[in-house]
Structure formats: C-alpha cells, structure tokens
C-alpha positions as CSV (number, residue, x, y, z in Angstrom):
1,X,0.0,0.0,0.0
2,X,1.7,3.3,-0.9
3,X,2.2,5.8,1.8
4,X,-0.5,8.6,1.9
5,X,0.6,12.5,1.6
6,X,-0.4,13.1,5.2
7,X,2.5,10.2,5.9
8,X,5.2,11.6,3.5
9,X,4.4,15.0,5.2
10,X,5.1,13.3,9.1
11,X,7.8,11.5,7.4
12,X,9.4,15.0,6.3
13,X,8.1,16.0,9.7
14,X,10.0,14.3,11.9
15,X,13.1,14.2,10.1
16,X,13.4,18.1,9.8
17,X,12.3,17.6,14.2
18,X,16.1,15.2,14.0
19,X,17.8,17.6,11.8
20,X,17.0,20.3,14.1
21,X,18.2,18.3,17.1
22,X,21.3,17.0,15.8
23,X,22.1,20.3,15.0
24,X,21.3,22.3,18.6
25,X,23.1,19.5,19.6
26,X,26.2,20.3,17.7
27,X,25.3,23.8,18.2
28,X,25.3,23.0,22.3
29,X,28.6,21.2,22.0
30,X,30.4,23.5,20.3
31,X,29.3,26.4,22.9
32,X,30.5,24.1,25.6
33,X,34.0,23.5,24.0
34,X,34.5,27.4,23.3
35,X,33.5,27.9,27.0
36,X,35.9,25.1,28.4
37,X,38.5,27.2,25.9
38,X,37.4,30.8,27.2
39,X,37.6,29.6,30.7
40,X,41.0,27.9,30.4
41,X,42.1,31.1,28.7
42,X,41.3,33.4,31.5
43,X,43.1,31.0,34.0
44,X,46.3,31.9,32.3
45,X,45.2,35.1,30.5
46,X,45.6,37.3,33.8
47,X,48.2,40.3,33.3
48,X,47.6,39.7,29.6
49,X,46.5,42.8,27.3
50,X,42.5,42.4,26.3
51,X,43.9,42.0,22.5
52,X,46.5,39.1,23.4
53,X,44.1,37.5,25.2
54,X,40.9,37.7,22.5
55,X,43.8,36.4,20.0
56,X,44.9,33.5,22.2
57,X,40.8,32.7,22.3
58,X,40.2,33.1,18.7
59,X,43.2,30.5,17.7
60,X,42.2,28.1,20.6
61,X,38.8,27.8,18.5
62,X,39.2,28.4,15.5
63,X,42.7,26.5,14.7
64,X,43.6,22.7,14.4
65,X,46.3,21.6,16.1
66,X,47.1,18.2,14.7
67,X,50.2,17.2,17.1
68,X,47.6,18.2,19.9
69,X,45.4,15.9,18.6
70,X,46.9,12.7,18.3
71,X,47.8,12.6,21.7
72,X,46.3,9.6,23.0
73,X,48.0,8.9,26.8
74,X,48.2,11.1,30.3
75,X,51.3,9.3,31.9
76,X,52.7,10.7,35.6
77,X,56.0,9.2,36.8
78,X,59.0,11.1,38.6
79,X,62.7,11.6,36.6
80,X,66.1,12.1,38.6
81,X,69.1,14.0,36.9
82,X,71.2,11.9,35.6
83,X,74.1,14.0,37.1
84,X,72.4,13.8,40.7
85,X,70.0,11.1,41.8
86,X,68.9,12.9,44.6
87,X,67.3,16.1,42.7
88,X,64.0,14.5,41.4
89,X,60.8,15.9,40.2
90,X,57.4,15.1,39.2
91,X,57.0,14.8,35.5
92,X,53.2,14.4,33.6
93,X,54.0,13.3,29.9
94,X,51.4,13.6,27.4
95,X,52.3,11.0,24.5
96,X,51.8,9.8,20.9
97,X,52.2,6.3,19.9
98,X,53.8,7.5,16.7
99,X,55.4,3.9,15.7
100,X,54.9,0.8,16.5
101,X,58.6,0.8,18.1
102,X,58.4,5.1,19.5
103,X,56.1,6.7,21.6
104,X,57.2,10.7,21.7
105,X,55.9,12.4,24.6
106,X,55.9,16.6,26.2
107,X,56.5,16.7,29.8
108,X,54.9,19.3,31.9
109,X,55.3,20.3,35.4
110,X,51.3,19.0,36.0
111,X,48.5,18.7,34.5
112,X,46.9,22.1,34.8
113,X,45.9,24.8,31.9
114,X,48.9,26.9,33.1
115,X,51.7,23.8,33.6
116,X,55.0,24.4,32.7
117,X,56.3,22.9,30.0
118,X,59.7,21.1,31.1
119,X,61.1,18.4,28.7
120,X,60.1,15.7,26.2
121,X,60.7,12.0,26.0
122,X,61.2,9.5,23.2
123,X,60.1,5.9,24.3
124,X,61.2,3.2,22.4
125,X,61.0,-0.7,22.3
126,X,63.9,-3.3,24.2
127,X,64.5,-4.4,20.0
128,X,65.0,-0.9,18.6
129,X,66.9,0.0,22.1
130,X,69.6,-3.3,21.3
131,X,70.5,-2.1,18.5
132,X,71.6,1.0,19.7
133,X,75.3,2.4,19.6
134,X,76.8,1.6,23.2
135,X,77.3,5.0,23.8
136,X,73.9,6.1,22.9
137,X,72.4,3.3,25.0
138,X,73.8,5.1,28.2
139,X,71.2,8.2,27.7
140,X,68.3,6.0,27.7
141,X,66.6,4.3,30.9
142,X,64.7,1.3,31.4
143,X,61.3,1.5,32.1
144,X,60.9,-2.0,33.6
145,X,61.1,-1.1,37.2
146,X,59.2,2.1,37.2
147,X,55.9,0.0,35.8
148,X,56.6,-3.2,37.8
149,X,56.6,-1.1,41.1
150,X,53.2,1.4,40.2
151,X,55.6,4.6,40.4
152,X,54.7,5.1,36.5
153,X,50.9,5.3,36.4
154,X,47.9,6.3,33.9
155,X,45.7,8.7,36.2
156,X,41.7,8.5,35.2
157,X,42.4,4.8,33.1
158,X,40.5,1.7,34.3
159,X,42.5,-0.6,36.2
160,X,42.1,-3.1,33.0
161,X,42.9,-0.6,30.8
162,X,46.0,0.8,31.9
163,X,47.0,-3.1,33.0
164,X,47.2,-3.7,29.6
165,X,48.8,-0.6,28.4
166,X,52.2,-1.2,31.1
167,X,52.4,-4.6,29.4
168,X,53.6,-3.5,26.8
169,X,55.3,-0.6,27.5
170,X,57.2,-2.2,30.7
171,X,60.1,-3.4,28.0
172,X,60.5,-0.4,26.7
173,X,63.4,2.8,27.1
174,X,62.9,6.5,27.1
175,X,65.3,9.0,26.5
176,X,64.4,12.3,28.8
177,X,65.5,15.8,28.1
178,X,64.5,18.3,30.8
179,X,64.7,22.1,29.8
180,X,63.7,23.6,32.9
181,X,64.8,22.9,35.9
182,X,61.8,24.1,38.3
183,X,62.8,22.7,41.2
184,X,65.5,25.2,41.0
185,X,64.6,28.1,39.0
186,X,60.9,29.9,38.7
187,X,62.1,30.1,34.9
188,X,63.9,28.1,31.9
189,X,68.0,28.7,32.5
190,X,70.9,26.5,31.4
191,X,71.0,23.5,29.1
192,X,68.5,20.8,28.9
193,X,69.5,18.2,31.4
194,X,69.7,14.5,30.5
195,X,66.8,12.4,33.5
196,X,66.9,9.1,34.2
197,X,64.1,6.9,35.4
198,X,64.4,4.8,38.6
199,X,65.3,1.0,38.3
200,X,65.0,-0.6,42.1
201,X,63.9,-0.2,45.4
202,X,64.8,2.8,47.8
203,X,65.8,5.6,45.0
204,X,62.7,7.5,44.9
205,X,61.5,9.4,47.8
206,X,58.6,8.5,49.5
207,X,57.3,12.0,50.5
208,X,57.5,12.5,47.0
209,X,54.7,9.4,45.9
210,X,52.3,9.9,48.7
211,X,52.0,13.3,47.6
212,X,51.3,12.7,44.2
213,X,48.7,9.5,45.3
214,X,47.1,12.1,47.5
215,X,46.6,14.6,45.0
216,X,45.8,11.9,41.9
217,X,43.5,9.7,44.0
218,X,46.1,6.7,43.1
219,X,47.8,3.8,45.5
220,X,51.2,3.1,44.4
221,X,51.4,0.2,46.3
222,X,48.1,-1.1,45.0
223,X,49.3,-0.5,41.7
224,X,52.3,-2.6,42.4
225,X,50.6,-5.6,43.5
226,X,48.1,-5.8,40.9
227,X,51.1,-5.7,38.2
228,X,53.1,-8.4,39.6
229,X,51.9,-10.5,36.7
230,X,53.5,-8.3,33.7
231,X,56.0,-10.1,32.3
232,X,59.4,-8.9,31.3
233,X,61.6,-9.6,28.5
234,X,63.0,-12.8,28.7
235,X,66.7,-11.0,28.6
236,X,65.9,-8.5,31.2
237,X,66.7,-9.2,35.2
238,X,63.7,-10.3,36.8
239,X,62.0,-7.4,39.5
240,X,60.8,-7.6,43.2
C-alpha cells in the first residue's frame, strides 16, 4: 500500500524535528568547547592585554592543532638527573604512539591549563633499544622497574585498561631531556639536562609518591601488587 501525503508530510516532519536536534546538539557542543577554551584562557590570561588574550581565544577555537590531537595517553612518573639522583621531580608526559617501536611524549610540570612545560621523552621498544650504539644506549633508561613497582601510572584509566597498556610498554626505554629545571629556577635557564628513570627499590622518595597519590587519587602500592603479573623480556633481570 503506498504511503499517503499526510505520511510523507510526518515523514518529512520528523526528520526536519532530528535535523534540528542533531544540529542544537552540535550547536550545544560546540558552545560548551569554546566555553571550556574561554575559561582555560582566562586561568592563564591574567596580566595579559584584552587583544593578546581575545587572539589566544580566537586560535584556541578556530585552529587545528594536529600534534595536539593525536595525543592519546596522560602518563605521571618522577625523573632524577642523571648527574644527581637525589634532585628528582614530578613529570606528567602527554604521549603519541607515533610507531609501533616510539612513543614521543611533552612533559609538563602537571596537569593544569597553566603547567610548565619542562622536557620531552622519546620511548622506544627493548628491540630498537639493542641495536643502539653503546654510547647512545647510556642516555636511555629502562622502564621495567618504574611499571613493575606502580611509580609510573595512567591517572583516570580503568585498572584493566592501563593493566594492559604497562604490558607493553614495561620493555620499553625512554630518553628524557628536561629544559627547565623548576625545582631550581621559577624560569627556563641553562641547558637541557639528560633524567633518568628509577630502576630498584629505595631511589625514589617516599614524601615524593604519597603526595602525588594524595593529590591523583592513586595507591602506588596497590598499583604494584596488581602488576606483579606483567612479564618482562626474557633477557631483562627479573624485578621484586
């Protein structure tokens, strides 16, 4: 039986009804993401003139930042200089699987619209690392311990989730430049400095972990226990 008018009219109806909602929907969304961007603006807008800071709002909307984009991971771990294992800092690395063998990560102070932006990390697999040049092997650092033991975590991931993610990157090695050094300095002097991760009990300071647990909502130790089953490399020495 063929549809009558009055059908094809409802028909028409309701699809011009969804039209209309999809697009006050969109329309919504996008006011919400401009007012996330025009909030996070002011936060670190203050002392800014008006015209700086209605340009930094404009390109926060209106421009596509690709690099931006693709990161797909929120890590927080701790670094020590390489030259002084007892100067250690907080880092929050925000990473793109770029290759299947190299994660490249930015490091910021925290995770906060006005955080400090204080080094970058390339992350590597335990293959691509062994075939290094011996004396470029000795800027890298394993990343075995720092999963095994919960210090390196994935704040807001499921337990599952970030289980799975720290299987595979417990084999690998990052190579950690830090330009600026603001546990020192309030800005960026000197040289980068070379960080190394830690690899065994008793190097990182406690103070140090319960205050970022506290402050992330995470248990290191819990973390640790449930991650006694990742397995490492065969040719890797075997972890507490």
């Amino acid at each position: 039986m063929a549809p009558t008018h009055g059908s094809r009219g409802s028909g028409r109806a309701t699809a011009t009804t969804l039209g209309i909602g999809v697009a006050a929907g969109l329309t919504a969304t996008a006011g919400l993401l401009f007012g996330r961007k025009a909030a996070t603006v002011r936060k670190i807008g203050n002392g800014h003139p008006l015209k700086h800071r209605a340009l930094d709002l404009a390109a926060g909307a209106l421009q596509r930042k690709y690099p931006l984009d693709a990161m797909s991971t929120y890590l927080n771990g701790f670094h020590m200089y390489a030259d002084d294992m007892g100067r250690q800092v907080e880092a929050t690395h925000f990473c793109i699987h770029l290759r299947h063998d190299l994660h490249q990560c930015v490091i910021f102070d925290r995770n906060a619209p006005d955080a400090r932006l204080i080094g970058i990390e390339y992350i590597i697999s335990e293959e691509r690392f062994r075939g290094l040049p011996e004396d470029e092997k000795r800027l890298w650092h394993s990343h075995h311990y720092e999963v095994r033991s919960g210090i390196l975590t994935a704040p807001g991931i499921p337990d599952m989730a970030e289980h799975a993610y720290f299987e595979d990157l417990v084999t690998t090695y990052g190579k950690t430049f830090h330009t600026w050094q603001y546990d020192r300095d309030d800005f960026p002097y000197g040289i980068p400095q070379l960080m190394m991760g830690f690899t065994e009990d008793g190097q990182a300071a406690d103070e140090m972990i319960r205050a970022r647990d506290a402050r992330l909502g995470v248990s290191t130790s819990r973390k640790r226990q449930k991650r006694t089953d990742i397995p490492l490399a065969k040719r890797t020495e075997s972890l507490p």
